[in-house]
ROVEX-780100 format. One record per residue (C-alpha): residue number from 1; residue in one letter; z, y, x. Coordinates in nm, 3 decimals. Layout:
N
pt drenvo->NUM, kolti->A, Z->Z, Y->Y, X->X
...
***
This chain:
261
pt drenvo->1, kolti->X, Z->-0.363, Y->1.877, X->1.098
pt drenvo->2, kolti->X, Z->-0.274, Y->2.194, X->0.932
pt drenvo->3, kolti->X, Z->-0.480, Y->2.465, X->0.820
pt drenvo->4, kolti->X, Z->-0.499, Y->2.757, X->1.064
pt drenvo->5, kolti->X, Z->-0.486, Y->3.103, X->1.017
pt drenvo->6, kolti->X, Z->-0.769, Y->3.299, X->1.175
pt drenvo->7, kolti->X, Z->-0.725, Y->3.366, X->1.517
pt drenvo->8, kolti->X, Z->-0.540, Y->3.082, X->1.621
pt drenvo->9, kolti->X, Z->-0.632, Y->2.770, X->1.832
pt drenvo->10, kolti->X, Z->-0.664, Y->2.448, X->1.618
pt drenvo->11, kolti->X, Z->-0.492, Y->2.178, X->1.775
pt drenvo->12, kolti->X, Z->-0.679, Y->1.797, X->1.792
pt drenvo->13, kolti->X, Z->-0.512, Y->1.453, X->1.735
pt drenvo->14, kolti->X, Z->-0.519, Y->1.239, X->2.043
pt drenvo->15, kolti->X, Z->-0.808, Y->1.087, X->2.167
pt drenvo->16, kolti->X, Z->-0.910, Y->0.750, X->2.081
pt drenvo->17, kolti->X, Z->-0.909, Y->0.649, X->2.478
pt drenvo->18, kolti->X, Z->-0.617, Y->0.366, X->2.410
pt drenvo->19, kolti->X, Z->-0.676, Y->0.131, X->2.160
pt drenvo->20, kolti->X, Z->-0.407, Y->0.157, X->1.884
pt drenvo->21, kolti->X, Z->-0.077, Y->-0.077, X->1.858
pt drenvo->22, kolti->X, Z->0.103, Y->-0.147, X->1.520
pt drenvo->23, kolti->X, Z->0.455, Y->-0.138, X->1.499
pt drenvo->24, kolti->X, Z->0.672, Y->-0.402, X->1.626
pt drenvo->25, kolti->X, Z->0.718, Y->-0.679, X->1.380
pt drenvo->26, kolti->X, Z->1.084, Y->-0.801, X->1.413
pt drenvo->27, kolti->X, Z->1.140, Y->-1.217, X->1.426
pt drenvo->28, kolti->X, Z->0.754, Y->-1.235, X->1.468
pt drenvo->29, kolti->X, Z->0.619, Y->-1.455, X->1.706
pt drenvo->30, kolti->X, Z->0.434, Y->-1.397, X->2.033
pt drenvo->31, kolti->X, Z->0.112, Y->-1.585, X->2.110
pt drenvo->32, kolti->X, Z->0.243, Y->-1.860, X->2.333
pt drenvo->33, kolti->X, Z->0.451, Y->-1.962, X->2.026
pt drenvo->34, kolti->X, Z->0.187, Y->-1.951, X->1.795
pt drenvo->35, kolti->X, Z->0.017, Y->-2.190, X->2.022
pt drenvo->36, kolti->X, Z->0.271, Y->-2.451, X->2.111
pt drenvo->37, kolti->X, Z->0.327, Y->-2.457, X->1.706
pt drenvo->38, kolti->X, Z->-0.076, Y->-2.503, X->1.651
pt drenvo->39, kolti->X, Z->-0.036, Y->-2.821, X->1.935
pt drenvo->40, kolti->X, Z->0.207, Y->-2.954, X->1.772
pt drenvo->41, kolti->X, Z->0.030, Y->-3.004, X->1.419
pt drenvo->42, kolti->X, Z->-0.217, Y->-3.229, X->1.632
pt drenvo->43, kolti->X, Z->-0.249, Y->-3.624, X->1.662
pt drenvo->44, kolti->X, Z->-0.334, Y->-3.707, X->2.038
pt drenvo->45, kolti->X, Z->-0.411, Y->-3.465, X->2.328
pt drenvo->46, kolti->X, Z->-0.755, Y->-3.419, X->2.239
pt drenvo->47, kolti->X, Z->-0.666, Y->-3.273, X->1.923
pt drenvo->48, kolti->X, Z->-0.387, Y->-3.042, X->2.077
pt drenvo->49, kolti->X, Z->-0.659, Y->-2.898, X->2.268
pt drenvo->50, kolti->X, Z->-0.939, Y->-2.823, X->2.002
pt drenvo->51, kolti->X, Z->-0.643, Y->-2.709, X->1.793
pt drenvo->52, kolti->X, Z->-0.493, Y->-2.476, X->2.071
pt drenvo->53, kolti->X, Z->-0.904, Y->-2.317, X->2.115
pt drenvo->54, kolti->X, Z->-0.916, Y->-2.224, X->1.743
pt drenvo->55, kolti->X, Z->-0.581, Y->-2.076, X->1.744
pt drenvo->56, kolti->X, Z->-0.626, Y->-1.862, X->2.046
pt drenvo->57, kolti->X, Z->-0.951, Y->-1.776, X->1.867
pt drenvo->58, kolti->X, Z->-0.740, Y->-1.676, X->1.522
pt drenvo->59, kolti->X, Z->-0.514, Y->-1.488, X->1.747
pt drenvo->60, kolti->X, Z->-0.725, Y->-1.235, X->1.929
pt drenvo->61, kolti->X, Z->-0.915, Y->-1.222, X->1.566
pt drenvo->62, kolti->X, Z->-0.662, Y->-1.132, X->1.384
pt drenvo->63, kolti->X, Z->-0.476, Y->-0.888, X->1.673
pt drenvo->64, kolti->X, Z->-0.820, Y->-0.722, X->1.746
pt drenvo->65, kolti->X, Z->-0.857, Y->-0.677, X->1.330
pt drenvo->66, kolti->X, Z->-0.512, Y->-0.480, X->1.306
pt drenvo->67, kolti->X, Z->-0.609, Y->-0.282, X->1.625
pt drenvo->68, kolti->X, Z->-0.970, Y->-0.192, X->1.454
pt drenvo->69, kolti->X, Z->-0.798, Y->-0.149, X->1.138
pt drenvo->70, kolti->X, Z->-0.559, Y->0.129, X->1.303
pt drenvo->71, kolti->X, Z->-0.823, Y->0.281, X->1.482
pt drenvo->72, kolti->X, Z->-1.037, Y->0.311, X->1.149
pt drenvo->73, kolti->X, Z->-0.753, Y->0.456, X->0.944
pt drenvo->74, kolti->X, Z->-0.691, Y->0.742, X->1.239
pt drenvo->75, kolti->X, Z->-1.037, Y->0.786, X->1.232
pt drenvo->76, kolti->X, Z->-1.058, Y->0.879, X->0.858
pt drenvo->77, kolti->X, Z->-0.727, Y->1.089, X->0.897
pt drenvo->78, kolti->X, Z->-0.917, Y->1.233, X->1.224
pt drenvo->79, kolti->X, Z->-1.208, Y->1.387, X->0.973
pt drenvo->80, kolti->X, Z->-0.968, Y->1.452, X->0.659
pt drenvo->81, kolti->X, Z->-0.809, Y->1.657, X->0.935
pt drenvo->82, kolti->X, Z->-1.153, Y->1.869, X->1.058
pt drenvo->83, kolti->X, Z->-1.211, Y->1.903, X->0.627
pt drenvo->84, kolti->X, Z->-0.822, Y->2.078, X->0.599
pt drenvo->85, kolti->X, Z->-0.953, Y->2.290, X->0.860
pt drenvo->86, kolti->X, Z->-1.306, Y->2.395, X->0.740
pt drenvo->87, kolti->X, Z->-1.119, Y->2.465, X->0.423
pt drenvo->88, kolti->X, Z->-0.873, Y->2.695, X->0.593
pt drenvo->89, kolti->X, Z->-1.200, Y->2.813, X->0.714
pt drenvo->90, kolti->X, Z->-1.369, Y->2.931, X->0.488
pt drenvo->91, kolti->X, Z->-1.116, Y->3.120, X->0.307
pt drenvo->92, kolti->X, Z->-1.090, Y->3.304, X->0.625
pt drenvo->93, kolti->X, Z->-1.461, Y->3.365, X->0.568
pt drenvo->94, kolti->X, Z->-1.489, Y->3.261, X->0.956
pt drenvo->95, kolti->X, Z->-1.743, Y->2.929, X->0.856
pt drenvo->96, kolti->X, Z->-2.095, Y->2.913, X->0.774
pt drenvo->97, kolti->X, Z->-2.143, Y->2.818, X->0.402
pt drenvo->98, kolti->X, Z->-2.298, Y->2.508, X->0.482
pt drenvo->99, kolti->X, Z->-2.092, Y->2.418, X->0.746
pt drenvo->100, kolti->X, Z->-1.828, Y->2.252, X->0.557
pt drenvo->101, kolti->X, Z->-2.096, Y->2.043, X->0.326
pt drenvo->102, kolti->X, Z->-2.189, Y->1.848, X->0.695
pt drenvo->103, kolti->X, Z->-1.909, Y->1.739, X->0.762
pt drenvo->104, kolti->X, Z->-1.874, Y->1.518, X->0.437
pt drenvo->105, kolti->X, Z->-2.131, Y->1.239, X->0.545
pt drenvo->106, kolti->X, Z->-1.886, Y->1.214, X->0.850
pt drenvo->107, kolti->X, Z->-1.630, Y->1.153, X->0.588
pt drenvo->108, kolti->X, Z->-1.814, Y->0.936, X->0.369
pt drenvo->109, kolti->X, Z->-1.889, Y->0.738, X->0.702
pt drenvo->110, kolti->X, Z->-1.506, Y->0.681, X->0.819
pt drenvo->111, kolti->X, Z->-1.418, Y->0.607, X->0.455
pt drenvo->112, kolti->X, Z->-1.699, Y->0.316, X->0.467
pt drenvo->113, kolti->X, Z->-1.587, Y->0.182, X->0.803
pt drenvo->114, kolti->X, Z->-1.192, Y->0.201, X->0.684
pt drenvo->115, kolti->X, Z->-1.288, Y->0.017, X->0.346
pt drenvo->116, kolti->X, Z->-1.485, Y->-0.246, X->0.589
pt drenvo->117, kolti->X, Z->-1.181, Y->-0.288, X->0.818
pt drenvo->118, kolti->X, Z->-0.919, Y->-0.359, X->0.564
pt drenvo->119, kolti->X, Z->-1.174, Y->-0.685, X->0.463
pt drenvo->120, kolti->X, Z->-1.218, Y->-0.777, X->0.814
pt drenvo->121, kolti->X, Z->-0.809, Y->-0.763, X->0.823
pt drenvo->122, kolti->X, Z->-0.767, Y->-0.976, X->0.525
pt drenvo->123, kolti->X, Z->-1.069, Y->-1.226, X->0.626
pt drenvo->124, kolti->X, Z->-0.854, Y->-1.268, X->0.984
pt drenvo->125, kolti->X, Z->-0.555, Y->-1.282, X->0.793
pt drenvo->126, kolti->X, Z->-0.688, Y->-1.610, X->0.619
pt drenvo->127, kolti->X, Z->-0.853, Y->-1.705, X->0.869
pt drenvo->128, kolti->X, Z->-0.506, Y->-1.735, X->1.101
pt drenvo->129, kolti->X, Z->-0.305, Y->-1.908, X->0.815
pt drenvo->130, kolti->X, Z->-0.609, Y->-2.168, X->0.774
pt drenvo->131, kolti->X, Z->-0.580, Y->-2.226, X->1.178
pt drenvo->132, kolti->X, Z->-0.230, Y->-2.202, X->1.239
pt drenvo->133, kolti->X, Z->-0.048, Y->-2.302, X->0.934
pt drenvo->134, kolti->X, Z->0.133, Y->-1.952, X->0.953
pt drenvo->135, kolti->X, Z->0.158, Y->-1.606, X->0.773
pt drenvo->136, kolti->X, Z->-0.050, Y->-1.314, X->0.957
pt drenvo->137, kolti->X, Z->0.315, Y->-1.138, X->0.897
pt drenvo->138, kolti->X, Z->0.409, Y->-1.417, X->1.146
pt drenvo->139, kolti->X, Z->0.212, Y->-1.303, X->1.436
pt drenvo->140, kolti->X, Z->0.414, Y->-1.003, X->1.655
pt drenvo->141, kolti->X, Z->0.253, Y->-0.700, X->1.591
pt drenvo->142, kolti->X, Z->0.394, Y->-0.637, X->1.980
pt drenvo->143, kolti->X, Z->0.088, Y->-0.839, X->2.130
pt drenvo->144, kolti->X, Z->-0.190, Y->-0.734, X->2.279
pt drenvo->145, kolti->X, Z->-0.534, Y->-0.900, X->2.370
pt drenvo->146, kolti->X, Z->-0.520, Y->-1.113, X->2.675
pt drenvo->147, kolti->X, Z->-0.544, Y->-0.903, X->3.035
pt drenvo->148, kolti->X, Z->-0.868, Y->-1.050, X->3.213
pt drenvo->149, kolti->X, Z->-0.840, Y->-1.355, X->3.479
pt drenvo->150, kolti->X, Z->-0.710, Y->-1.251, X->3.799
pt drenvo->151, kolti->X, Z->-0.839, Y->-1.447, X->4.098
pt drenvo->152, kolti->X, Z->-0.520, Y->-1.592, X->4.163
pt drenvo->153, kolti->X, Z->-0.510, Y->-1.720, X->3.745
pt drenvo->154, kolti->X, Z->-0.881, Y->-1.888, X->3.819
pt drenvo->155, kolti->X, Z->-0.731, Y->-2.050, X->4.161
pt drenvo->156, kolti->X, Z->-0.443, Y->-2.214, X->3.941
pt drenvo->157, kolti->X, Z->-0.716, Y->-2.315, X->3.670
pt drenvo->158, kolti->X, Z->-0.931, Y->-2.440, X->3.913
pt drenvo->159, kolti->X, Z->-0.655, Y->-2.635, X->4.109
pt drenvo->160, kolti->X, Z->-0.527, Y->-2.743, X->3.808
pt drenvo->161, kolti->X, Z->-0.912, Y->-2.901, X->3.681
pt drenvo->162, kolti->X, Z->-0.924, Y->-3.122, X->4.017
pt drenvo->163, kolti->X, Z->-0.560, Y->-3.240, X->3.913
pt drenvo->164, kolti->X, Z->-0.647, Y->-3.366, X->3.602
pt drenvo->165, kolti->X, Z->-1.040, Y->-3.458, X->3.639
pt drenvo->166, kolti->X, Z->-1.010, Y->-3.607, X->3.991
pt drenvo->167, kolti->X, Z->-1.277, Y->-3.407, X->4.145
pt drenvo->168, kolti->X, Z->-1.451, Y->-3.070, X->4.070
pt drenvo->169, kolti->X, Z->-1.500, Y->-2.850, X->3.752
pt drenvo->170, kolti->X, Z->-1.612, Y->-3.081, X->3.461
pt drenvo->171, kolti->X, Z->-1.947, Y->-2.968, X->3.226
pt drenvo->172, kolti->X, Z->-1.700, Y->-2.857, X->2.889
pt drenvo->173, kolti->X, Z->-1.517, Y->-2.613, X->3.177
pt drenvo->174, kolti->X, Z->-1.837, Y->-2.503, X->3.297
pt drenvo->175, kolti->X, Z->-1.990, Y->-2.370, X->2.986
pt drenvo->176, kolti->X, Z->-1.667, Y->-2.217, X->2.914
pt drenvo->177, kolti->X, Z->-1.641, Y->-2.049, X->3.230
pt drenvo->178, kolti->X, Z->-2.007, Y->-1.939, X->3.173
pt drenvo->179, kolti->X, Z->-1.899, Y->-1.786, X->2.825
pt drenvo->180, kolti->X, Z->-1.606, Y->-1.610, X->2.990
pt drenvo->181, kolti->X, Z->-1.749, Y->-1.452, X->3.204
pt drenvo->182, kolti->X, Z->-2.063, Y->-1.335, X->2.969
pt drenvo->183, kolti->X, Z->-1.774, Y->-1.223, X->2.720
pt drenvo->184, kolti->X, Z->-1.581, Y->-1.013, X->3.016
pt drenvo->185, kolti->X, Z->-1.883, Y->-0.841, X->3.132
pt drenvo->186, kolti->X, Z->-1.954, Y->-0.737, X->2.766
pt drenvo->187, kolti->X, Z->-1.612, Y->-0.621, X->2.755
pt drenvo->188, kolti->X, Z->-1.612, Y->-0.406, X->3.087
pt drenvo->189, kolti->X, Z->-1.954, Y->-0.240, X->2.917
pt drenvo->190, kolti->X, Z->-1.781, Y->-0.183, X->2.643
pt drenvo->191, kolti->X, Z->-1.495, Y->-0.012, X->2.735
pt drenvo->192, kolti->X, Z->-1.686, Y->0.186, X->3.006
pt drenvo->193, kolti->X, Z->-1.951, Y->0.311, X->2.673
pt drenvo->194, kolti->X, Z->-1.582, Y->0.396, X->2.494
pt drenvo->195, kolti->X, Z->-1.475, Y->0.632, X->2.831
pt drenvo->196, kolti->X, Z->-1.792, Y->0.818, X->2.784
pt drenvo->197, kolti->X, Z->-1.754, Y->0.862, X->2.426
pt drenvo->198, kolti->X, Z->-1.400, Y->1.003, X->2.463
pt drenvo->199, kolti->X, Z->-1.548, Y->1.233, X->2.731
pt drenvo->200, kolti->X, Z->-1.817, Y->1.352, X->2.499
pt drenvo->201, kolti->X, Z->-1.614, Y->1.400, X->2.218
pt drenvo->202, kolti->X, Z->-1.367, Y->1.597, X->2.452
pt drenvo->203, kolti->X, Z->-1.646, Y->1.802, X->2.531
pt drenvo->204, kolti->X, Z->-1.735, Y->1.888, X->2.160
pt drenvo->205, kolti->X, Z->-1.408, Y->1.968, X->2.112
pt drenvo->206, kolti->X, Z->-1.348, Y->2.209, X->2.411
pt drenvo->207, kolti->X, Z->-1.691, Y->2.366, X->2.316
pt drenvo->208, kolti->X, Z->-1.602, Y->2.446, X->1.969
pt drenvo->209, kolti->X, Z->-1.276, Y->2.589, X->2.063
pt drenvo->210, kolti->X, Z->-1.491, Y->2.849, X->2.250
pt drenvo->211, kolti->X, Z->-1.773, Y->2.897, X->1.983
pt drenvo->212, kolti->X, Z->-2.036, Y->2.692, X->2.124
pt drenvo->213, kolti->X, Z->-2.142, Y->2.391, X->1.893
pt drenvo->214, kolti->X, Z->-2.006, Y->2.359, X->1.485
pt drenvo->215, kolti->X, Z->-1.718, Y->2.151, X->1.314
pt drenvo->216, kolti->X, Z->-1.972, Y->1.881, X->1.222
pt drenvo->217, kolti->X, Z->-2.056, Y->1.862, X->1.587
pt drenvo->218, kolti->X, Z->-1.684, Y->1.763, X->1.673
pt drenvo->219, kolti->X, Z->-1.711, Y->1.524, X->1.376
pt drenvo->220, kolti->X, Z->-2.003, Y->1.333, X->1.506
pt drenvo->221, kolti->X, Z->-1.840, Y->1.316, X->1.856
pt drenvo->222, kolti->X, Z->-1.543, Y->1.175, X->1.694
pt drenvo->223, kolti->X, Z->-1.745, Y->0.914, X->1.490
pt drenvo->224, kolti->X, Z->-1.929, Y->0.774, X->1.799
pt drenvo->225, kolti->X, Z->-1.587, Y->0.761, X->1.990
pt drenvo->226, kolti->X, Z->-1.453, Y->0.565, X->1.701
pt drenvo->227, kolti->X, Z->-1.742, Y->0.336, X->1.674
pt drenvo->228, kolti->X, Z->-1.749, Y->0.267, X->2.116
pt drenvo->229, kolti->X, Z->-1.382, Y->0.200, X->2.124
pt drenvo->230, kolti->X, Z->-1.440, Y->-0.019, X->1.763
pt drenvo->231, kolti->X, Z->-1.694, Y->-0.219, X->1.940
pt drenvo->232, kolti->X, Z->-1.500, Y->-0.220, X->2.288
pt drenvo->233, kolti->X, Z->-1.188, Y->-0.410, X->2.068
pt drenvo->234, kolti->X, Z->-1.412, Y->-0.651, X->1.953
pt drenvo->235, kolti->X, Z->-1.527, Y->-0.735, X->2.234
pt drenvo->236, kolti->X, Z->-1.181, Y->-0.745, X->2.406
pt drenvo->237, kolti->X, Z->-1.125, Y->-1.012, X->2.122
pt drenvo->238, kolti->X, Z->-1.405, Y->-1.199, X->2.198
pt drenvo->239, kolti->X, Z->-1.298, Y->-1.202, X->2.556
pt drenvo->240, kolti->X, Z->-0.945, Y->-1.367, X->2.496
pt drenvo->241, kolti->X, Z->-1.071, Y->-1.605, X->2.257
pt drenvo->242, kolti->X, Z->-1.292, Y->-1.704, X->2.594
pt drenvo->243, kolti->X, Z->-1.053, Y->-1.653, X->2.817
pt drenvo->244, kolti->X, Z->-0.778, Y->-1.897, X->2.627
pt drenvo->245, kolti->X, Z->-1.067, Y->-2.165, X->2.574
pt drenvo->246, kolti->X, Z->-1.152, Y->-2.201, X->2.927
pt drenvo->247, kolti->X, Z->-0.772, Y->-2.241, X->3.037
pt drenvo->248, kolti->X, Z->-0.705, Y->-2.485, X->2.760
pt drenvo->249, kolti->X, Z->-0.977, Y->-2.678, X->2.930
pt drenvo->250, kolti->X, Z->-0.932, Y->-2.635, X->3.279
pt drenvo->251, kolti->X, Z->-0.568, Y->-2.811, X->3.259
pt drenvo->252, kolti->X, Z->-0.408, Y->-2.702, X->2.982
pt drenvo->253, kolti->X, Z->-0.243, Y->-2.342, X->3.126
pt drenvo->254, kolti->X, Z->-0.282, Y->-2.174, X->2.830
pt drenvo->255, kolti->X, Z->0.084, Y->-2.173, X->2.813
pt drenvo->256, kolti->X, Z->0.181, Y->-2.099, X->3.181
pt drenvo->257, kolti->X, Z->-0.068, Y->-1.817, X->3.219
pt drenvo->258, kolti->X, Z->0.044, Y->-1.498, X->3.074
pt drenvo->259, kolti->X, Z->-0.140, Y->-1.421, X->2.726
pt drenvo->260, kolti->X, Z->-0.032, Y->-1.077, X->2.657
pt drenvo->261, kolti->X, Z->0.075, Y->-0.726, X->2.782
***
């Protein structure tokens, strides 16, 4: 963001309200791919199957850790932004003198929680290559976390248990259909916590812009919007990992059904 003369409107970055893509990675491989390459490192079906759980796990870990990653780095740049302007400011002699020295816990804070995502990148990084025998590189950035069960997806899974067990739902499909379902309704809270925090953040910002509220005010609104949609990624991670578990179970569709947007 540029520094503003006095007198003119300070523009804001976007909101937060979509979590963040990384650029396409050419050659890379989509999740499906990643999957049929895990099966194939195994010795008998069972294997396949355990091996095809972890590496759905590894993949929504390590998508979800770029995603967070983005959204911390934009968050930092977000408040670096706010600083330019209290700088441009104050040499306007239009701030309060100690407006300027609140706003650098805010900074401190997104510095912390950009520092933590790059290790939670690497550690899912590792993680990945341990699962799936593959770079991180090798994963499309293009992916996104898995969309969540449509009836007619849970109809197929369903059909597709009584097919292979001879009768209803086994106990191992149960749980995991019991975990699914704990890990989407954590999901839907989460995002819905993340709409709010855009809206209040919104709000700071459209206050300030007409003198209500200070700089630091906008910064806090901006922390707690990165911090809602942070949380609402992780859970959106946890939710595929779930998701891909139960189909893997319930007949082996982890392939047929689609895994990303």
């Amino acid at each position: 963001m540029s520094v503003h003369a006095a007198g003119s409107t300070p523009r804001f970055s976007p909101p937060f309200g979509t979590p963040p893509r990384a650029a396409v990675s050419p050659g890379a491989l989509p999740v499906g791919a990643v999957l049929n390459h895990a099966a194939r490192l195994a010795m008998d079906a069972a294997d396949a199957r355990q091996r095809t759980i972890a590496a759905v796990g590894a993949c929504a870990r390590l998508i979800a850790a770029r995603q967070r990653l983005t959204l911390a780095l934009d968050g930092q740049q977000r408040i670096e932004q706010l600083m330019q302007l209290a700088d441009g400011r104050e040499r306007a002699r239009r701030l309060r003198p100690d407006e300027r020295e609140a706003l650098q816990p805010h900074l401190k804070a997104v510095w912390a929680r950009a520092a933590q995502a790059l290790g939670e990148w690497r550690d899912a990084g590792q993680h990945f290559t341990g699962v799936t025998h593959l770079l991180p590189t090798q994963l499309s950035h293009a992916v996104a976390q898995a969309p969540a069960l449509t009836a007619q997806a849970w109809q197929a899974l369903m059909q597709a248990q009584v097919r292979e067990a001879g009768g209803g739902p086994s106990d191992e499909v149960d749980v995991a259909l019991c975990r699914y379902m704990a890990a989407h309704r954590r999901c839907e809270e989460a995002q819905a916590r993340a709409r709010a925090a855009r809206a209040a953040r919104g709000q700071a910002e459209s206050g300030w812009r007409m003198g209500r509220g200070s700089l630091s005010g906008v910064a806090g609104a901006c922390l707690a919007e990165l911090a809602s949609v942070d949380t609402w990624l992780a859970a959106e991670a946890r939710r595929a990992a779930a998701r891909g578990a139960l189909c893997a179970l319930a007949g082996g569709l982890v392939w047929q059904l689609p895994l990303e947007r």
